[in-house]
C-alpha positions, 0 to 999 in steps of 0.5 A: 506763075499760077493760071488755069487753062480752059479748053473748048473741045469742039473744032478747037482741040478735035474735029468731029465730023459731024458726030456731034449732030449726030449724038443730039439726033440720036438723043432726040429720037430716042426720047420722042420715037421720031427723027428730028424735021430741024436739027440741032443749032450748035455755035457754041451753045451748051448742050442744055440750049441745044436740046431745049431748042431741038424740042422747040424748034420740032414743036414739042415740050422739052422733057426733064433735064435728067432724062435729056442728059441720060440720052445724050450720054446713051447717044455720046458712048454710042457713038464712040467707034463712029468718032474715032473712024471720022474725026481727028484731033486738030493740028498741034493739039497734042503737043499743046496739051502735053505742054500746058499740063507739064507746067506745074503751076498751071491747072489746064482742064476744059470748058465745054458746051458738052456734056461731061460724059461725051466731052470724056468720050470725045476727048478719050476717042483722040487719046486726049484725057490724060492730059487734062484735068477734067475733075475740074472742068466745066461742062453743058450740065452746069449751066445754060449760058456759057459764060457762066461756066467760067466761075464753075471752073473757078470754084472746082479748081479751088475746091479740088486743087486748092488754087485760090479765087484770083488765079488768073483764067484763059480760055482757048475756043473757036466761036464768039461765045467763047469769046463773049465768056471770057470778055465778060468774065474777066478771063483772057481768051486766045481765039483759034479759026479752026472752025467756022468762024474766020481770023476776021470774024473772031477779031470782030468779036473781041478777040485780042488774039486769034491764031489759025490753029494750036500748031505753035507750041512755043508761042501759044504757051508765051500767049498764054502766059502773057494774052492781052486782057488777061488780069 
């Protein structure tokens, strides 16, 4: 059975420990020369939104966008010592991932608010990156809005992998955004409460399935191949 695997990263395959704030500060003040007075509002969002908000909710213009992800990846690679000292990969993630890539029909990759620079620098801090197909993925470069990153991955898996347009996708995250992707993409989801959001609230926004972490191997390959909503 052919299926492409689609990973959140943040507080669904690592703990950041608050790095992530740190990297969208850093970025900031390199570019305006001042600290941020509001800082950044993730929930979910791509790193374009984020950033766009941090200049609007700090009273300034929003610069390029190339000059924006150039800090970001200065601020990410950074910062890389930092993440590896305070942050974790989250319980069963390791084995998860070995498993899902060991599937030889499966394309299992990422679909990430980050930048892909700082998504390979968050995921190499944990020793994660071999075991995805990050050529493939979808990250906050590609779109502002979430849900359109779904039909980023789509096309790269069939461009660079050869899997055609009716592979059915899976999404793995923690927020209601990631949710609301999959709901209105067609792609199943499998929520996991390993962030802010509770059990209760992932359900609440239409999650068929939420688990409270990626620690049971076995089962979260049999969701995966058969998540309620899946196409």
């Amino acid at each position: 059975m052919q299926l492409i695997v689609l990973w959140d990263i943040d507080h669904t395959l690592i703990e950041n420990a608050g790095v992530s704030k740190e990297i969208y500060a850093a970025a900031f003040t390199a570019l305006t020369g001042a600290s941020p007075t509001v800082g950044a509002s993730t929930e979910g969002r791509t790193d374009r939104l984020i950033m766009r908000g941090m200049f609007h909710r700090n009273g300034l213009s929003e610069p390029d966008w190339p000059i924006v992800e150039a800090a970001l990846s200065r601020a990410g690679e950074e910062r890389l010592g930092e993440l590896r000292r305070r942050g974790v990969a989250l319980p069963g993630v390791l084995d998860a991932l070995k498993a899902a890539s060991s599937q030889a029909d499966w394309v299992s990759s990422v679909l990430t608010g980050n930048i892909a620079a700082n998504a390979r620098v968050k995921l190499s801090a944990f020793g994660l990156d071999p075991l995805l197909d990050l050529t493939v993925g979808a990250y906050g470069a590609d779109a502002e809005q979430r849900p359109d990153l779904v039909a980023v991955a789509r096309q790269r898996v069939q461009r660079y992998r050869g899997l055609s347009s009716d592979v059915p996708v899976v999404l793995v995250g923690d927020t209601p955004r990631d949710i609301e992707a999959a709901l209105t993409t067609g792609s199943g989801i499998i929520a996991v409460a390993s962030g802010s959001h509770s059990q209760a609230e992932l359900k609440a926004a239409g999650a068929p399935v939420v688990l409270p972490d990626l620690s049971d191997t076995v089962g979260l390959l049999a969701l995966l191949e058969n998540v309620p909503g899946r196409p």
